[in-house]
ZATIKOL-504456 format. One record per residue: x, y, z of N, C-alpha, C, O, CB in turn; residue in one letter. Coordinates in steps of 0.2 Angstrom, whole numbers, plus 5000, padded with zeros to 4 digits. Glycine has a CB too. Layout:
BEGIN
   n.xx   n.yy   n.zz   ca.xx   ca.yy   ca.zz   c.xx   c.yy   c.zz   o.xx   o.yy   o.zz   cb.xx   cb.yy   cb.zz   residuo
      X      Y      Z       X       Y       Z      X      Y      Z      X      Y      Z       X       Y       Z         A
...
This chain:
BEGIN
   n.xx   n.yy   n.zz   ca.xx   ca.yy   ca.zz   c.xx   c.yy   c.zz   o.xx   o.yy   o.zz   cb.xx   cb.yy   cb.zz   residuo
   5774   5310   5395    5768    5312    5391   5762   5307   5392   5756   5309   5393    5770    5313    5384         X
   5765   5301   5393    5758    5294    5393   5756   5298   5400   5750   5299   5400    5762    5283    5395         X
   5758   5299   5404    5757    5300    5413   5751   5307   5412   5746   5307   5416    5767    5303    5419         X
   5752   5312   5407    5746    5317    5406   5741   5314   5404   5736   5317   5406    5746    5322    5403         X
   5739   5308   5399    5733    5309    5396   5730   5303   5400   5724   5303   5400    5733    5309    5389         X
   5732   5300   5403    5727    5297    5409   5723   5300   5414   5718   5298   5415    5730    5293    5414         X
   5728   5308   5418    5723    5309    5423   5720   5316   5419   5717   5320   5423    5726    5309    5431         X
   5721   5316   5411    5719    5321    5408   5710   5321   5408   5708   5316   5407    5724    5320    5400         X
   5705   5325   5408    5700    5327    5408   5698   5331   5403   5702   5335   5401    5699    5330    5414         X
   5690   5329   5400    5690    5337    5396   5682   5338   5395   5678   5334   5397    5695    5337    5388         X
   5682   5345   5393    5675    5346    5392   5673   5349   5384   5676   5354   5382    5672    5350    5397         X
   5668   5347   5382    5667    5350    5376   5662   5352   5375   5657   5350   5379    5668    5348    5371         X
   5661   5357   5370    5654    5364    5365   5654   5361   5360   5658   5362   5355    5657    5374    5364         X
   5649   5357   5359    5646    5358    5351   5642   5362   5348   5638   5365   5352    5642    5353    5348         X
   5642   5363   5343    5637    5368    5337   5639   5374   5342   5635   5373   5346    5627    5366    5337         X
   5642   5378   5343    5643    5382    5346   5643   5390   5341   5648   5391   5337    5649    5379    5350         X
   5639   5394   5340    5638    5398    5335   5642   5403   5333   5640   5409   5333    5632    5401    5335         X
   5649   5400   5332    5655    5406    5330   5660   5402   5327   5661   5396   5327    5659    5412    5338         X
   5664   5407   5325    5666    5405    5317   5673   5402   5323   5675   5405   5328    5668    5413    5309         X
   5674   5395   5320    5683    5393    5324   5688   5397   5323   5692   5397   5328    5686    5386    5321         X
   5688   5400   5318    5692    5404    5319   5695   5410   5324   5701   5412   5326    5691    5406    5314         X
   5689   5414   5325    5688    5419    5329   5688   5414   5337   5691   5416   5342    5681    5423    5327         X
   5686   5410   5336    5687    5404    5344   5695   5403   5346   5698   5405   5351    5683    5394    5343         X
   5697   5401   5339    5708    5398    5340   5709   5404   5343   5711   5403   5349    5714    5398    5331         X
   5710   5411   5341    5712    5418    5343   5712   5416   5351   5717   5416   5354    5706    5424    5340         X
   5706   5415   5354    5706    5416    5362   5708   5408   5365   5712   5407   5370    5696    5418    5365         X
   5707   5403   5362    5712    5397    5365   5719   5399   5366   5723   5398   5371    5713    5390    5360         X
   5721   5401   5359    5727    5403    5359   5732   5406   5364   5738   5406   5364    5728    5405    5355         X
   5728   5408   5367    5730    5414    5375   5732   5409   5378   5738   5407   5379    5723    5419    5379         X
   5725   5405   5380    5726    5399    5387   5729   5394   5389   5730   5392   5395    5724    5396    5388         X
   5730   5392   5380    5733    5386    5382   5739   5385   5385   5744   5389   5386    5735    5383    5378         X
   5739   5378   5390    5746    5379    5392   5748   5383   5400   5754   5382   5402    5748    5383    5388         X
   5743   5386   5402    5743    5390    5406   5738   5387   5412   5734   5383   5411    5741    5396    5403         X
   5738   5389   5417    5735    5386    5425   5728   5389   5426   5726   5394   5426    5739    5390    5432         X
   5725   5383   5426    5717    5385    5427   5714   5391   5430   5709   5393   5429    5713    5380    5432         X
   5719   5396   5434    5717    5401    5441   5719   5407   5434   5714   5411   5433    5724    5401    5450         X
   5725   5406   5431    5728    5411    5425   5722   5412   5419   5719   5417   5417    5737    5408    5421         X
   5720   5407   5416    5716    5407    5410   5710   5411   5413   5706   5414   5409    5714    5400    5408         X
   5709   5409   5420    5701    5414    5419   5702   5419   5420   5698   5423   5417    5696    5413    5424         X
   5706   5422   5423    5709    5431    5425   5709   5433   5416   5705   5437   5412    5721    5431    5430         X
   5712   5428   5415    5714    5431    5404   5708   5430   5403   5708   5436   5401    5719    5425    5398         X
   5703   5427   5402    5698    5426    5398   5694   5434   5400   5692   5438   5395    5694    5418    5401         X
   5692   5433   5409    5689    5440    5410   5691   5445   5406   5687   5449   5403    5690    5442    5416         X
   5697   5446   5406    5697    5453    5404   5700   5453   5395   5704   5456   5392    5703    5457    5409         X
   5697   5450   5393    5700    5449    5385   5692   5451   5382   5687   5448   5384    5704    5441    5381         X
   5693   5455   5377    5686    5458    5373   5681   5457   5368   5677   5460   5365    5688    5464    5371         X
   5684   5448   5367    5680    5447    5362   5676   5441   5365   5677   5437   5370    5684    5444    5354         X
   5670   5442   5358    5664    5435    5361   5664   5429   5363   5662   5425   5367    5660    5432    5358         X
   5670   5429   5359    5672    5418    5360   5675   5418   5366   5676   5412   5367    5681    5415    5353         X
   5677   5422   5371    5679    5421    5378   5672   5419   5381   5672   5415   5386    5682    5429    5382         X
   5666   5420   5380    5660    5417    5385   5659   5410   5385   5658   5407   5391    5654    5420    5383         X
   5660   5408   5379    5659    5399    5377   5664   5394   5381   5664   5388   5384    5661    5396    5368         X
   5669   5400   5380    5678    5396    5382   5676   5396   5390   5675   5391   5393    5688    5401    5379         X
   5677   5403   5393    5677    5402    5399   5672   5398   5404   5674   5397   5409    5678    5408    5401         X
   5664   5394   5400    5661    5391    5402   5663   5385   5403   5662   5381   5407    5657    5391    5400         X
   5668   5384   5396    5670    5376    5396   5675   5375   5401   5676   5370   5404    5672    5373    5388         X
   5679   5379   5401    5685    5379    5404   5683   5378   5413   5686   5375   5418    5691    5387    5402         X
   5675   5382   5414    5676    5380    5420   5671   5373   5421   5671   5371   5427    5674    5386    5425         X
   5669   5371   5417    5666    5364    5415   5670   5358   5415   5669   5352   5417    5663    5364    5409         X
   5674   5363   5413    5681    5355    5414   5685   5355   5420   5690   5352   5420    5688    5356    5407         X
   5684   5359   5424    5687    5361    5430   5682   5357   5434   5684   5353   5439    5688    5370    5431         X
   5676   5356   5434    5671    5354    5439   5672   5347   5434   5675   5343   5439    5662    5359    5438         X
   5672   5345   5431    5673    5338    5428   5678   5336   5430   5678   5330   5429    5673    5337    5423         X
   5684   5338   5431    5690    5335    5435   5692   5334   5442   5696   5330   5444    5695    5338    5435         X
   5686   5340   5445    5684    5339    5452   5680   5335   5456   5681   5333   5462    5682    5342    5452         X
   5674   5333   5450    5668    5330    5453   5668   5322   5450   5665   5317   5453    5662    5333    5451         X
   5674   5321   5443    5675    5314    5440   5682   5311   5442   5683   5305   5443    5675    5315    5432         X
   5685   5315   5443    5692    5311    5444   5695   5312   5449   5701   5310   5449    5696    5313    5440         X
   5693   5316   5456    5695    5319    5462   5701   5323   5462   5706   5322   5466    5696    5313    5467         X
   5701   5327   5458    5705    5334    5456   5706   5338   5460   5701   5340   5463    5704    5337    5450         X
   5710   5342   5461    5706    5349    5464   5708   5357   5458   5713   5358   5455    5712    5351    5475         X
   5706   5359   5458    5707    5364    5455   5711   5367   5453   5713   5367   5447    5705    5368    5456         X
   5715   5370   5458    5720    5373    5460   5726   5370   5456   5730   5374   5455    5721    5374    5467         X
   5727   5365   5453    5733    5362    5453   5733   5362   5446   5738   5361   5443    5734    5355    5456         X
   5727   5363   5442    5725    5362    5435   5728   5366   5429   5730   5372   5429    5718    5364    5434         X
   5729   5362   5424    5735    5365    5421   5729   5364   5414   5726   5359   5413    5746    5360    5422         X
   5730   5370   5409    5728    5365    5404   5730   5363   5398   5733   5368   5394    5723    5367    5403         X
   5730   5357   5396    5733    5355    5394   5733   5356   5385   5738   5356   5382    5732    5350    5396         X
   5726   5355   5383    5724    5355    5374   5720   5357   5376   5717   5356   5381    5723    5349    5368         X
   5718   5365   5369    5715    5367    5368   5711   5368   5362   5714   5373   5359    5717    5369    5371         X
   5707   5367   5359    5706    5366    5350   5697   5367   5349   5692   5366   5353    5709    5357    5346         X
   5699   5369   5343    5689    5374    5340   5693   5369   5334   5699   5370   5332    5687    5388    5339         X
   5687   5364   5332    5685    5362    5325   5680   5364   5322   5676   5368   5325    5685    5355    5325         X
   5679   5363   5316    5675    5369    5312   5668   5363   5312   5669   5357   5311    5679    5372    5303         X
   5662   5366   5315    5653    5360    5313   5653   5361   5307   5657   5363   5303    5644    5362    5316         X
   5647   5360   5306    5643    5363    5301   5641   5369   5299   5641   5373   5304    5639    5362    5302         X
   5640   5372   5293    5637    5376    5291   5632   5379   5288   5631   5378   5282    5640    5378    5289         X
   5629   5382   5294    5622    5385    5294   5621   5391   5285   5624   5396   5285    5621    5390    5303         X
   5617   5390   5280    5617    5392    5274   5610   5397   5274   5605   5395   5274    5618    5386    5269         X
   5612   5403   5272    5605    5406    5272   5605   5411   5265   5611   5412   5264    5602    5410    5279         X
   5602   5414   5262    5601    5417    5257   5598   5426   5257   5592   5426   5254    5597    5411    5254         X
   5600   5430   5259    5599    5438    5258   5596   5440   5252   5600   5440   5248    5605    5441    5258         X
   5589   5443   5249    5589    5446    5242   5593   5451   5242   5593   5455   5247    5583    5449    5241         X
   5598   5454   5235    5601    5456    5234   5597   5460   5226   5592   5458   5223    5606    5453    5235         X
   5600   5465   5224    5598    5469    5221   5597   5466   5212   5601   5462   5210    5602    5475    5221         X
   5590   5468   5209    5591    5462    5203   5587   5456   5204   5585   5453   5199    5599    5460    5203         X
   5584   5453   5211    5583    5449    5210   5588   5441   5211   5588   5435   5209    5580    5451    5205         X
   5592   5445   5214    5598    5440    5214   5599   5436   5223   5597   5439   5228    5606    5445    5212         X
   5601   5432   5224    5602    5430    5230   5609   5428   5232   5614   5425   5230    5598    5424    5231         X
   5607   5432   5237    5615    5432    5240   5616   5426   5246   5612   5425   5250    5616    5440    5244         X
   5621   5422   5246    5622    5417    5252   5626   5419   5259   5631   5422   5259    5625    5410    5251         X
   5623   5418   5263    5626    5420    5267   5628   5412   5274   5624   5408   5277    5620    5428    5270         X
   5635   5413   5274    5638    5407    5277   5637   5409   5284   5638   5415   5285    5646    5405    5276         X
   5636   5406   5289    5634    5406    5297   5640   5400   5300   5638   5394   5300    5625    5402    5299         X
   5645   5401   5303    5648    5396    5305   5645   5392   5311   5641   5394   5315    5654    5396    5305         X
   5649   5388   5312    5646    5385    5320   5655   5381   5322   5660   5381   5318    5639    5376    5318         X
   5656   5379   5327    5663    5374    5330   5661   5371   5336   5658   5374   5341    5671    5378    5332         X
   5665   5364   5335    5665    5362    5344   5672   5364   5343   5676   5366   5339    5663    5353    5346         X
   5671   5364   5351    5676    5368    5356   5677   5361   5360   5673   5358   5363    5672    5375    5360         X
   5685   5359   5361    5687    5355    5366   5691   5360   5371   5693   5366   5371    5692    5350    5363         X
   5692   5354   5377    5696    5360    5382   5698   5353   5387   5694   5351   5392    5690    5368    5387         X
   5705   5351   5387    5705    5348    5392   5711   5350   5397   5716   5353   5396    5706    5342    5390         X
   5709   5347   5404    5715    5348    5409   5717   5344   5412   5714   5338   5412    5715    5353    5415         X
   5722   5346   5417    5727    5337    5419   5731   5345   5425   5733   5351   5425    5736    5329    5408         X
   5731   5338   5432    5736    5341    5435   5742   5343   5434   5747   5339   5433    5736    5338    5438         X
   5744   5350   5434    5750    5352    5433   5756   5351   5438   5754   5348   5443    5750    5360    5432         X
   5764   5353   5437    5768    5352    5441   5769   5355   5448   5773   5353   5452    5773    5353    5437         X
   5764   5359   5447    5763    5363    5454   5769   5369   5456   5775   5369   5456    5764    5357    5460         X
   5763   5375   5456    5768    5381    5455   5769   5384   5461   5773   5389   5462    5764    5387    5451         X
């Protein structure tokens, strides 16, 4: 395990405008899986949180390439995780004169990869 996180790479999304929750859902697919596989998956899966992920995932792919003389192909990825930012707070008029809050979330998004065992 010491031998992955040396030639391990990663890239991250801050303030990124979607709830972590809904982000975990589409890591959860990837993780673990070969740089070539996650994007085939990412393409064809129907929710939003695939656009941030599959940017980062190929951001971390160019950063293992261009930082660490990686080549793509080999890329396995390794950790995958949406932590929760800040939360953006705003207030709706509701009937009555009442104010309603309304929670906006935000997450960074990690994504690292490391040369896999070779498939």
């Amino acid at each position: 395990m010491a031998n992955d996180t040396t030639n391990e790479v990663k890239a991250i999304a801050r303030y990124v405008r979607m709830s972590p929750y809904k982000v975990r859902r589409v890591l959860d697919q990837i993780r673990g899986r070969s740089y070539r596989e996650a994007l085939i998956i990412l393409e064809f899966m129907p929710y939003r949180a695939c656009e941030p992920v599959l940017a980062l995932i190929r951001s971390a792919a160019a950063n293992a390439e261009h930082n660490a003389g990686l080549d793509r192909a080999d890329l396995v990825i390794t950790k995958a995780y949406a932590d929760q930012g800040p939360v953006l707070k705003r207030f709706q008029p509701r009937a009555q004169g009442r104010a309603y809050q309304i929670r906006k979330p935000t997450c960074h998004i990690t994504v690292a990869v490391a040369p896999g065992a070779g498939e």
